[in-house]
C-alpha positions in Angstrom: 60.7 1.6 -150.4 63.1 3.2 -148.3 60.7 5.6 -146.8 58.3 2.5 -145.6 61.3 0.7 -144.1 62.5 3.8 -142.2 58.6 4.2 -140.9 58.7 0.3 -139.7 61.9 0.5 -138.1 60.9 3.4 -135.9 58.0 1.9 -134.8 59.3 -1.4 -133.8 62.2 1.1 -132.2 59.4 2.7 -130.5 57.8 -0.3 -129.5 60.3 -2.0 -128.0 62.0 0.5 -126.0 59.2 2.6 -124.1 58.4 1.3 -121.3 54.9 0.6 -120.7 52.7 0.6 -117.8 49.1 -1.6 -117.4 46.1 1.0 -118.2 43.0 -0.1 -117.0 40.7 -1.5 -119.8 41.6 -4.4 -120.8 40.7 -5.8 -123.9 41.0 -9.8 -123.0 37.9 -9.0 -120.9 36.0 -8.6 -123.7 33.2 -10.9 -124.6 32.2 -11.3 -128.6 28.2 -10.7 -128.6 25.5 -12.3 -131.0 27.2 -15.4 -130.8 25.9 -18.5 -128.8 29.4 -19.5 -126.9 30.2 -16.2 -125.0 34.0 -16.1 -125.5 36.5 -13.9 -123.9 38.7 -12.3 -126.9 41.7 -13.6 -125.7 40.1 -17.4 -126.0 39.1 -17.2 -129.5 40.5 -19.4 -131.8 39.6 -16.8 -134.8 41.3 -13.5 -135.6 39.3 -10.8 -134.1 40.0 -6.9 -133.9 38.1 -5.0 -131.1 37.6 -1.1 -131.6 36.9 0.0 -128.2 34.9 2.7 -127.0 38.8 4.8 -126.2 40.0 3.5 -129.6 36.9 5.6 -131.0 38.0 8.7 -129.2 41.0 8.3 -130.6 40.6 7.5 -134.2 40.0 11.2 -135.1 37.0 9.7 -137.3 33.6 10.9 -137.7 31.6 8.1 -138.9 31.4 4.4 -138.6 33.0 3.9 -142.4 36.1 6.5 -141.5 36.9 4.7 -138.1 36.7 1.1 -140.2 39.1 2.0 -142.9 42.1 2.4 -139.4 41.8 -1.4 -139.4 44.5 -3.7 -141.5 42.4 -6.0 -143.4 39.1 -4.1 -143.9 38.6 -2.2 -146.7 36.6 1.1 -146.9 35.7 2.0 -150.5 34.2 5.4 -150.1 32.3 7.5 -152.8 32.5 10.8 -150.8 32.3 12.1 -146.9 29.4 11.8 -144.6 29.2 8.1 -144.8 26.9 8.8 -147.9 27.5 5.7 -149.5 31.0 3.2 -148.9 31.0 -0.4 -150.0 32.5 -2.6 -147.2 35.1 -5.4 -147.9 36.8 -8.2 -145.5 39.9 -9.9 -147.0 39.1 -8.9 -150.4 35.8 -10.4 -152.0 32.8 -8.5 -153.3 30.6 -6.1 -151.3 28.1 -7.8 -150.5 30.4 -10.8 -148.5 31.0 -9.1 -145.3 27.7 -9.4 -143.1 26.9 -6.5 -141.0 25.3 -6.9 -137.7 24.0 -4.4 -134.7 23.8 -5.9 -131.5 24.0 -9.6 -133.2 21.0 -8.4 -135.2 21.7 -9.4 -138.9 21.7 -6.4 -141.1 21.8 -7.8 -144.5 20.1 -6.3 -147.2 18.7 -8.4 -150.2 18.5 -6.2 -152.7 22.0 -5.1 -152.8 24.8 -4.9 -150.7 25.8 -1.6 -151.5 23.3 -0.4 -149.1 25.0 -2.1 -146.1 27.0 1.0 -144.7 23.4 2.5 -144.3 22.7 0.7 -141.5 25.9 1.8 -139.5 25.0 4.0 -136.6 26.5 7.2 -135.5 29.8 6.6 -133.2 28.3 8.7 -130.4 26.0 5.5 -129.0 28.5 2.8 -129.8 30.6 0.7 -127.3 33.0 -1.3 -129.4 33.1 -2.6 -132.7 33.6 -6.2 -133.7 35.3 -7.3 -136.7 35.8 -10.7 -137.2 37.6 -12.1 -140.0 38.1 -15.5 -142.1 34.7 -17.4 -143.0 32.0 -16.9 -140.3 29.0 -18.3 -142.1 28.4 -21.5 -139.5 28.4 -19.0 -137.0 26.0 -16.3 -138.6 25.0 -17.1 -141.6 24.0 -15.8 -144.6 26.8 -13.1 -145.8 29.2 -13.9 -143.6 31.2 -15.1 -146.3 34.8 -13.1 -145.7 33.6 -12.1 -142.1 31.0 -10.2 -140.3 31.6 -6.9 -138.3 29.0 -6.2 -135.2 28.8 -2.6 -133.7 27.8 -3.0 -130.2 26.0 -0.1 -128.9 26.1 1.6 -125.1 24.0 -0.4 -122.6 23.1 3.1 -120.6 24.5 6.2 -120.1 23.2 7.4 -116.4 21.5 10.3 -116.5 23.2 13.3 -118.7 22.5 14.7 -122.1 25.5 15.6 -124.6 25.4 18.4 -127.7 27.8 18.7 -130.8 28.3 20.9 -133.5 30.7 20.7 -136.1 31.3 22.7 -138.8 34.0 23.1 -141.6 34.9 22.7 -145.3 32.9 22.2 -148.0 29.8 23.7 -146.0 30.1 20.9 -143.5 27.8 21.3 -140.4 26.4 18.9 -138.3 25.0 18.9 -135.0 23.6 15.9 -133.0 22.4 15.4 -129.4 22.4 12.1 -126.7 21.0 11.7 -123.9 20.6 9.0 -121.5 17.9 8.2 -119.0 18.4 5.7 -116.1 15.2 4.7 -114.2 14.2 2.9 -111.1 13.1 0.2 -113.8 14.4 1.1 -116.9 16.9 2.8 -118.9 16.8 4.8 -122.3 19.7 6.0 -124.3 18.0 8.6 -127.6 20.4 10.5 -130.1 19.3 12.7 -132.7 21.4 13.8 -135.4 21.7 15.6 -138.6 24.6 15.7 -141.0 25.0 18.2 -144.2 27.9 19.6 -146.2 27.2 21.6 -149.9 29.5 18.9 -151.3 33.4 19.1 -151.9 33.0 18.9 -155.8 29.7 19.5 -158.2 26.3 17.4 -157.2 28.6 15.8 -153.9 26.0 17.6 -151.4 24.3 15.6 -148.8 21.6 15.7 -145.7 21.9 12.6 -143.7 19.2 12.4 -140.7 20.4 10.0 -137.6 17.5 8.7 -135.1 18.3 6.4 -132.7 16.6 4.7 -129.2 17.2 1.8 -127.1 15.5 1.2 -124.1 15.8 -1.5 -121.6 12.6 -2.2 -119.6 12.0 -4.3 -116.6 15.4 -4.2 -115.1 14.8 -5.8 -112.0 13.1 -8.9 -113.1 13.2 -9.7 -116.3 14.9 -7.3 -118.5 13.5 -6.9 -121.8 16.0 -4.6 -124.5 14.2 -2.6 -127.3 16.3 -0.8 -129.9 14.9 1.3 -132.8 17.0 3.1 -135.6 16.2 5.3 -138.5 19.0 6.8 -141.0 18.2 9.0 -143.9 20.8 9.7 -146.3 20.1 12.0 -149.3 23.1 12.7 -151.6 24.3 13.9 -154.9 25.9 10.5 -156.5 27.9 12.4 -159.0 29.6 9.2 -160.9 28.7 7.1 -158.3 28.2 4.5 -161.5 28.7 6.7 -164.8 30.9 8.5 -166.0 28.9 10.3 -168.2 28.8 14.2 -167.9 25.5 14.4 -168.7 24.0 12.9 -165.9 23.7 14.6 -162.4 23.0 11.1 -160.3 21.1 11.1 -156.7 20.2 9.0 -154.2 18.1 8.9 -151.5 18.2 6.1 -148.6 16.0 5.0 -145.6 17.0 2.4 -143.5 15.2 1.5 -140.2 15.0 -1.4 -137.4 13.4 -2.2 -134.6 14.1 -5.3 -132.7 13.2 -6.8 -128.9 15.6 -9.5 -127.1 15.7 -10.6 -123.7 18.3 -13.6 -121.8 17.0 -16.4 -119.7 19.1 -18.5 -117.3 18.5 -21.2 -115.6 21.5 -23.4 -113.9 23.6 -24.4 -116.9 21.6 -23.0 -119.8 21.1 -20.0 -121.6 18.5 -19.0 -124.5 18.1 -15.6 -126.1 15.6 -14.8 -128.4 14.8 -11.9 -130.1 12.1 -10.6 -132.8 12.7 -7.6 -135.6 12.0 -6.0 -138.6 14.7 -4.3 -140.7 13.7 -1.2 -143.6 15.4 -0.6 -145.9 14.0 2.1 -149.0 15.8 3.4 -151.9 15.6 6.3 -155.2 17.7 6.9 -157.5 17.8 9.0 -160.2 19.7 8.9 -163.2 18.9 12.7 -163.8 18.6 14.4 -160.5 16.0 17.1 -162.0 14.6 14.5 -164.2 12.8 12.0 -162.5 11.4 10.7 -165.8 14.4 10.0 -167.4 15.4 7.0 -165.3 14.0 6.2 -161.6 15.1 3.6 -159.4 12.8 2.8 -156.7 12.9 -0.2 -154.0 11.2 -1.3 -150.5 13.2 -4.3 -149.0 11.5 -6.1 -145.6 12.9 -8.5 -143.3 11.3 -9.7 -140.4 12.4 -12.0 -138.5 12.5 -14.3 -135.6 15.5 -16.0 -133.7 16.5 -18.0 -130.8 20.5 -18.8 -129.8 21.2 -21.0 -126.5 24.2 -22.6 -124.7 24.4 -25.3 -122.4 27.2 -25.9 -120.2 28.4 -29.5 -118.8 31.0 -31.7 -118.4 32.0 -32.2 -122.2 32.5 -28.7 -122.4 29.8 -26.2 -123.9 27.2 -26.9 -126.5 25.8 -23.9 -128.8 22.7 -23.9 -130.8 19.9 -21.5 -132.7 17.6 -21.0 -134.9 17.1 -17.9 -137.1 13.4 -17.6 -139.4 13.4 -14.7 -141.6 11.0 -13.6 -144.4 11.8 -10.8 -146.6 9.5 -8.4 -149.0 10.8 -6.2 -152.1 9.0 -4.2 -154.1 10.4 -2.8 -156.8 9.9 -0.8 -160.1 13.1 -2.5 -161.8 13.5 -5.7 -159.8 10.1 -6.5 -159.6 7.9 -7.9 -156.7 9.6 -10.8 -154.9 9.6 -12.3 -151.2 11.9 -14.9 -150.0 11.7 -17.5 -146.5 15.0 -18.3 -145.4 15.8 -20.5 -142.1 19.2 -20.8 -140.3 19.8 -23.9 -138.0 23.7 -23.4 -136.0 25.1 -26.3 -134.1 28.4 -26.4 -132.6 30.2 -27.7 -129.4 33.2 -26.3 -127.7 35.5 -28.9 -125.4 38.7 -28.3 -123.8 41.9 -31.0 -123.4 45.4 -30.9 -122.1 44.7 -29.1 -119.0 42.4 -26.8 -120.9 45.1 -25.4 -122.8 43.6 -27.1 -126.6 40.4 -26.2 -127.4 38.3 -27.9 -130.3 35.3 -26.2 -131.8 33.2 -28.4 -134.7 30.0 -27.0 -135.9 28.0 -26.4 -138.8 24.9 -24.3 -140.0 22.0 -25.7 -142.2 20.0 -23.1 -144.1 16.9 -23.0 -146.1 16.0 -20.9 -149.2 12.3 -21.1 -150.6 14.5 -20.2 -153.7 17.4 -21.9 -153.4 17.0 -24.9 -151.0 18.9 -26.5 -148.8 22.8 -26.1 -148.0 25.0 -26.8 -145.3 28.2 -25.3 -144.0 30.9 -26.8 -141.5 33.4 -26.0 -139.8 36.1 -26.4 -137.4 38.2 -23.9 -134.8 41.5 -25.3 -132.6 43.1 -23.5 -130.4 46.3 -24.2 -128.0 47.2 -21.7 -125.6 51.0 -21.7 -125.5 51.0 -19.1 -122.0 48.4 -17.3 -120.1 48.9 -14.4 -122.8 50.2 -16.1 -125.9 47.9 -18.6 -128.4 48.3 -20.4 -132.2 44.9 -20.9 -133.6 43.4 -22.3 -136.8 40.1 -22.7 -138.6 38.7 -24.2 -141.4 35.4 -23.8 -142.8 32.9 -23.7 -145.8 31.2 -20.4 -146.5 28.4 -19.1 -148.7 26.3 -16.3 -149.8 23.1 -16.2 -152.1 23.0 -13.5 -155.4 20.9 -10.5 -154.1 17.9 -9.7 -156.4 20.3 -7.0 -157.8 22.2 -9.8 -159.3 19.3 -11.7 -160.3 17.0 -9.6 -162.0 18.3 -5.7 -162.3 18.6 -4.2 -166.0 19.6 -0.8 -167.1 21.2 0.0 -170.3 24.2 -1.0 -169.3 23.6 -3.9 -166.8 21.6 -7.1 -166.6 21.0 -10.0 -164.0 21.1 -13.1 -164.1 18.5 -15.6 -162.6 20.2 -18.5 -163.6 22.7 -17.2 -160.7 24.1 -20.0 -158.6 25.2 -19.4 -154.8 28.8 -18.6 -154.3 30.5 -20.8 -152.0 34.1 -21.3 -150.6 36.7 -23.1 -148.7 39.1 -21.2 -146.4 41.6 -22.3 -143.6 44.0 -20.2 -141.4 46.7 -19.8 -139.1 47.4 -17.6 -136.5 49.0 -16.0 -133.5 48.1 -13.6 -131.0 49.2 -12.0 -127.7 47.1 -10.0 -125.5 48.0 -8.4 -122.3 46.8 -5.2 -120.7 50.2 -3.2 -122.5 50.6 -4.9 -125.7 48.4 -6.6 -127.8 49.4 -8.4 -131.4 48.3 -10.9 -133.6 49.6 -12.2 -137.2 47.8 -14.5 -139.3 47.8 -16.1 -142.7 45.0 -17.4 -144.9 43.7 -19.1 -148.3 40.2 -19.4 -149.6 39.2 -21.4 -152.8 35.7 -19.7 -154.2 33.8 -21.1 -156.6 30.8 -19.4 -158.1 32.1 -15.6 -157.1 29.2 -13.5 -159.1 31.0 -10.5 -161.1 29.3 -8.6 -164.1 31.3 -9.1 -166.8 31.3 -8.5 -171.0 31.3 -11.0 -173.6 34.0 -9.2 -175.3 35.6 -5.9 -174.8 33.6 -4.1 -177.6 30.2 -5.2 -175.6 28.9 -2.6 -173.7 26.3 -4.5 -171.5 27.9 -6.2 -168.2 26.0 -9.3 -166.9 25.8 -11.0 -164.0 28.1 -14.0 -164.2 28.9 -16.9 -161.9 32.9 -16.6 -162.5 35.8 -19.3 -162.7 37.3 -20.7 -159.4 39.4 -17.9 -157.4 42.2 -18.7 -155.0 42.9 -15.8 -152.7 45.4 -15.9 -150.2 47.0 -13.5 -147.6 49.2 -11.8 -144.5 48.0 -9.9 -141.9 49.6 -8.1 -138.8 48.3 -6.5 -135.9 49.7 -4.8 -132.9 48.8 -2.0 -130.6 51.5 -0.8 -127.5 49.6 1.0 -124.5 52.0 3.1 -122.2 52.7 5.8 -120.0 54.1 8.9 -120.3 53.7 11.8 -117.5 50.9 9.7 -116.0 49.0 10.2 -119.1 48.3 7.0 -121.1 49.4 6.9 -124.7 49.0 4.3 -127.6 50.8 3.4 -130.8 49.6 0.9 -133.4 49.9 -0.2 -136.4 49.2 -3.0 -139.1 49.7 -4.5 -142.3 47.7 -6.8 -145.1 48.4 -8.4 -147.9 46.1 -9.9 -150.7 47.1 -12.0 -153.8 44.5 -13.7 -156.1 44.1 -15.0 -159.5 41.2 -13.0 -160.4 42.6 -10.8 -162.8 44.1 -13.4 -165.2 40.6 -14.7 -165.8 38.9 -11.5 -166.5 40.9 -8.3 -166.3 39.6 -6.1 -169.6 36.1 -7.7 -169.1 35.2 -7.4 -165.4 33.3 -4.5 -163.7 34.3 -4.8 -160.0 36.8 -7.3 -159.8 39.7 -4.9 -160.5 40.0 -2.9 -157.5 41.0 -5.7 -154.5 43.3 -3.7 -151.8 46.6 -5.9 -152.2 49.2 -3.9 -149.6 47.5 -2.2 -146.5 49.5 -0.2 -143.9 48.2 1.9 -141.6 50.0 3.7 -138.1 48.1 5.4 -135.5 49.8 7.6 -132.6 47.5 8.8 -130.1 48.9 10.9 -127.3 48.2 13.1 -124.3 51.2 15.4 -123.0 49.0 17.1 -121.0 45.9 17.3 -118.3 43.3 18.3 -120.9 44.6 18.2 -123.8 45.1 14.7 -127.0 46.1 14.3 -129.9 45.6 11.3 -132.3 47.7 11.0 -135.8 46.5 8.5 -138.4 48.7 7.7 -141.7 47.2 4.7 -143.8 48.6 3.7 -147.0 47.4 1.4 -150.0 48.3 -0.2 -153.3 45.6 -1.4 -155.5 45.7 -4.5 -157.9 45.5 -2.3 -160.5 48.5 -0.2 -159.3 46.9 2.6 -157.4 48.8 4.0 -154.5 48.3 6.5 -152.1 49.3 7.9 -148.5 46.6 9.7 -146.7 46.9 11.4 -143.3 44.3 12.5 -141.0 45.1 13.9 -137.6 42.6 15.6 -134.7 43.3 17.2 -131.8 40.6 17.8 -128.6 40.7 20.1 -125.6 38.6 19.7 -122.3 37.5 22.8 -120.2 35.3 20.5 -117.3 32.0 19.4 -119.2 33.2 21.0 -122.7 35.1 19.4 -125.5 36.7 21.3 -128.8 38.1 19.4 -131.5 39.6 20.0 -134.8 39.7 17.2 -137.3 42.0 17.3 -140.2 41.2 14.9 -143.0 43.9 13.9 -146.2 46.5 16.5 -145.0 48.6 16.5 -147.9 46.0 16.5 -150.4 46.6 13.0 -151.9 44.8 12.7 -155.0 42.8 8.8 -155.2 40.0 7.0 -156.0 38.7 4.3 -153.3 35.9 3.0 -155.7 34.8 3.5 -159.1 35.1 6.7 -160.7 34.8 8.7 -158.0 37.8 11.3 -156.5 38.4 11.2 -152.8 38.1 14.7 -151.3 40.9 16.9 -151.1 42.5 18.2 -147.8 39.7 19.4 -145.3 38.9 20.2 -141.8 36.0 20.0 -139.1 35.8 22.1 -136.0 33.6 20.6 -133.2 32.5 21.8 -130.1 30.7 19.2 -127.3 29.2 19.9 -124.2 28.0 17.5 -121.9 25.6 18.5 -119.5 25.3 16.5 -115.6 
């Protein structure tokens, strides 16, 4: 206990004292995309964390799941390195209750949420990442149920092509190249990547294949934006679910997109549609040289169609949008099924007192051809108490449908359920936050009564088969703290940040011998980072995060990375659990041990 105080009291020493100068992004410029009210950051009255483009270069991370787990209130449950496999949590919850979006282009997967990481892209083509906390289902949707994170990706990148290779422990190499092509009228951005490592214990290998495009056509008229993905990930799963020595479990992934938007705008009104088709294919083998033994396989389709708008007036400004999906899955265990979903989202922003209080109602109406109609309001005030300084508080209902995992899957040791019912919640919040172009901070607290949360469970603790089970009510309820400190030193800009979470619920006195993935909810996050540059061409980045588990768990790891420019060449070195902290995110699966990666980039004008 000592040792955390001593940490806090240096930083708040070293955050009051240094004295800062302005750098020049600033992040209250930044507007939240894929929703239909374009906000500035600073004039949201939710709690928001933006991961810039510079916080990315800083985060010594190599993947979309590493640079996540830096942020207080998200939690990262890894199964190994790569970005193989990690289960993504906001504010506690299940997996599958944070939505996942790319470009506002809704990334959920029906068949089971454990396959939402796969969609993430590789960090070289993304602009920011937005992470939006508290209930966000009346502005997305379906999912959305603890928050929804959106990675943004690069609009262009002129006309220059960029190589990496990395290699390091546990047989790691990877090598990927971008390039970016800026026409008279229209731009591309392509990256190709590959990912491998022999694996850090037995049956932990992995080849993971990155493909990426966008393209924006049309420029000078109307622009029309094209973006196409495909990830492969193939992996040794080595007690990814069992524990049984036996078995030698692997996995293989596809997941795929293409989508086309375009904005029009005329006077006081905007509308942007857009049109896509998500892919998403899985095998998994019980026995990774047996394929008879036990085989897993699933083809999940979305396609779908959507239309958000704004209209600006006198009362203030109206958003509205419409989002038709239908969605295919074949499967050899879950069976043949297709599903028609439609999201309506109304809401209306108006400002009072000089503009200083801003109210925000709304509500979304959805549509399941197998679970019928629902609808979910909300509400978002605001008071800004200075130009930098605002209290904010929302309310809201939130929801997400059982995916067909849930509903139908059955192994010897699992069944669904398709008696399931929707889980649904009340939350409410309070915050505060500060931004300025030196210091940003925000603090907010939270509670959320769920009914219906979907947990497999026993009947008793001598059963052996877990089913899918619409739980008691859960009240969850929690702190969290935010600040980063921008400031000069030699002319070189520095940053220090840090924040803090904390999660309480009653889950555990309903269910605690009986329940399969209830057990593991993140109650005290901390986690510092202290990126520097003493000199012309050289930066440094230090990252120490630590975390206690409901079930008692603790653990400090550090990471650290260090890059040097020579004109159009970057090296790095990336070292990963320095100490060699011995923990378990998820499951039964050990974290690696101490590791590093040496990279070399070249960027070519």
């Amino acid at each position: 206990m000592r040792k955390k105080i001593t940490v806090f009291a240096l930083l708040y020493f070293v955050l009051i004292n240094l004295n800062a100068q302005e750098i020049t992004q600033k992040l209250d410029s930044v507007t939240l995309t894929g929703t239909r009210i374009d906000l500035p950051f600073r004039e949201n009255s939710r709690t928001i964390n933006i991961i810039t483009s510079d916080d990315i270069k800083k985060s010594a991370a190599v993947n979309v799941a590493d640079l996540l787990q830096q942020v207080a209130g998200v939690d990262i449950r890894r199964r190994g390195t790569g970005g193989s496999q990690a289960d993504l949590y906001i504010r506690g919850g299940g997996f599958d209750q944070t939505l996942l979006l790319i470009d506002g282009i809704k990334m959920d997967d029906s068949q089971t949420g454990h396959h939402t990481m796969n969609a993430a892209l590789p960090i070289e083509v993304i602009e920011r990442i937005e992470i939006i906390k508290g209930p966000a289902a009346r502005v997305f949707g379906q999912n959305a149920f603890n928050g929804a994170i959106n990675i943004v990706t690069k609009k262009k990148l002129r006309n220059s092509t960029s190589a990496t290779i990395e290699t390091g422990s546990f047989g790691q190499l990877n090598g990927n190249v971008t390039a970016g092509v800026d026409l008279e009228n229209s731009s591309h951005i392509v990256h190709v990547g590959r990912v491998t490592s022999e694996g850090y214990r037995n049956n932990t290998d992995y080849d993971n294949a990155n493909y990426y495009l966008k393209s924006t056509f049309n420029k000078n008229r109307q622009p029309i934006e094209m973006t196409t993905t495909f990830l492969e990930r193939k992996f040794g799963a080595e007690n990814f679910y069992t524990t049984n020595p036996t078995f030698n479990e692997y996995e293989e992934t596809q997941n795929s997109l293409i989508a086309f938007s375009t904005t029009f705008r005329k006077s006081n009104l905007k509308i942007q549609p857009r049109v896509y088709w998500r892919r998403n294919q899985d095998v998994f083998l019980l026995r990774r040289n047996d394929p008879d033994f036990f085989r897993n396989f699933h083809i999940s389709d979305k396609i779908g169609v959507e239309a958000n708008a704004s209209y600006t007036s006198e009362l203030g400004v109206t958003g509205f949008g419409i989002d038709l999906s239908k969605i295919y899955l074949r499967s050899n265990n879950l069976g043949n099924r297709n599903r028609f979903m439609t999201n309506v989202f109304l809401e209306h922003r108006f400002s009072v007192l000089d503009n200083k209080l801003d109210i925000t109602p709304g509500v979304a109406f959805t549509y399941f051809s197998d679970f019928k109609f629902h609808a979910f309001p909300g509400l978002d005030i605001g008071y800004d108490i200075t130009n930098n300084f605002k209290v904010y508080g929302n309310i809201g209902y939130t929801y997400r449908i059982p995916t067909y995992t849930d509903l139908y899957y059955s192994d010897p040791v699992s069944n669904g359920n398709e008696n399931l019912e929707p889980e649904e919640a009340f939350a409410q919040e309070l915050g505060f936050k500060y931004v300025s172009p030196k210091l940003t901070a925000s603090l907010a607290v939270f509670n959320r009564d769920a009914d219906n949360l979907i947990d497999y469970v026993r009947t008793s603790i001598d059963e052996d088969v877990f089913t899918a089970t619409n739980i008691a009510k859960v009240n969850t309820k929690g702190l969290e703290f935010d600040a980063a400190y921008n400031f000069k030193l030699n002319r070189y800009k520095q940053t220090i940040s840090f924040g803090y979470s904390y999660l309480d619920d009653n889950i555990l006195e309903q269910n605690e011998a009986l329940s399969r993935y209830s057990l593991n909810t993140l109650k005290h996050q901390y986690i510092t980072r202290l990126s520097t540059q003493l000199f012309k061409n050289v930066s440094q980045n230090i990252i120490y995060k630590y975390a206690e588990r409901t079930t008692g768990q603790t653990y400090n790891v550090w990471d650290a990375s260090i890059a040097v420019r020579f004109n159009q060449a970057e090296f790095t070195i990336t070292a990963s659990n320095i100490f060699d902290a011995d923990y378990i995110e998820t499951g039964f699966t050990p974290m690696p041990p101490s590791n590093v990666l040496f990279g070399l980039r070249y960027t070519f004008k």
